[in-house]
C-alpha positions, 0 to 999 in steps of 0.5 A, a space after each residue: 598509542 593515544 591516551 585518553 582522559 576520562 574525567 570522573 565528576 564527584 558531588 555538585 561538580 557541574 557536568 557537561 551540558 551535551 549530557 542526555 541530548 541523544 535521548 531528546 533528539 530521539 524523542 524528538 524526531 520519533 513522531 516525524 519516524 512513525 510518519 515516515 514508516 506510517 506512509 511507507 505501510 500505506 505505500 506497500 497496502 497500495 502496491 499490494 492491492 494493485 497486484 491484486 487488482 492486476 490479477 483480478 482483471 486478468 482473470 476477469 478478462 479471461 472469463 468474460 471473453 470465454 462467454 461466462 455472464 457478466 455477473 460471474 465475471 465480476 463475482 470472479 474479480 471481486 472475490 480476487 480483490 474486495 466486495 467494494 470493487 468497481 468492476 467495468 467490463 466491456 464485450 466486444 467482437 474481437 476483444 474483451 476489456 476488464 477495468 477493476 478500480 479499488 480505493 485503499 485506505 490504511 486500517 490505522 487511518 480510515 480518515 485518510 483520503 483514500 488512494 485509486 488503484 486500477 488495473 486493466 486487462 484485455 483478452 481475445 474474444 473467443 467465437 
């Protein structure tokens, strides 16, 4: 068993130097955390709405190749998505080709560039 000696510091005795250096090594690499997790929210808006635009443009493509408008069709995308969604749609004979591209911006951040996110679909034309 090892002893350990613990040394009390009584009136103007000098103490350690090291003493309270977590405290500001914590402050200072807070701002550099917030920057990190900051990014890491940004990183998760855009996968989010990459989901959403790839779902979006499934069932845009759907629709578009059952013979619905074009203009149903993108109501039908921008309602899955945002108002603000650019919504290609390309008709053809054998297939129907949906591309829905959103630009992202944090909330916190409106300032920021913003992130392209796109999804593309492709169904079958129905007769």
């Amino acid at each position: 068993m090892t002893l350990r000696h613990v040394r009390i510091f009584k009136g103007n005795e000098r103490r350690p130097a090291s003493r309270g250096s977590v405290t500001a090594e914590t402050a200072a690499m807070l701002p550099a955390l917030m920057v990190v997790l900051a990014a890491a929210l940004w990183a998760i808006q855009a996968v989010g709405v990459q989901l959403e635009c790839v779902d979006a443009a499934r069932a845009a493509a759907r629709a578009a190749a059952r013979g619905e408008s074009l203009d149903q069709v993108r109501d039908v995308a921008r309602t899955a998505t945002h108002p603000e969604a650019q919504v290609d749609i390309a008709r053809e004979e054998e297939a129907t080709k949906v591309q829905i591209t959103v630009q992202v911006r944090p909330a916190w951040g409106q300032s920021l560039p913003a992130v392209r996110v796109s999804a593309t679909a492709i169904a079958d034309t129905e007769p």
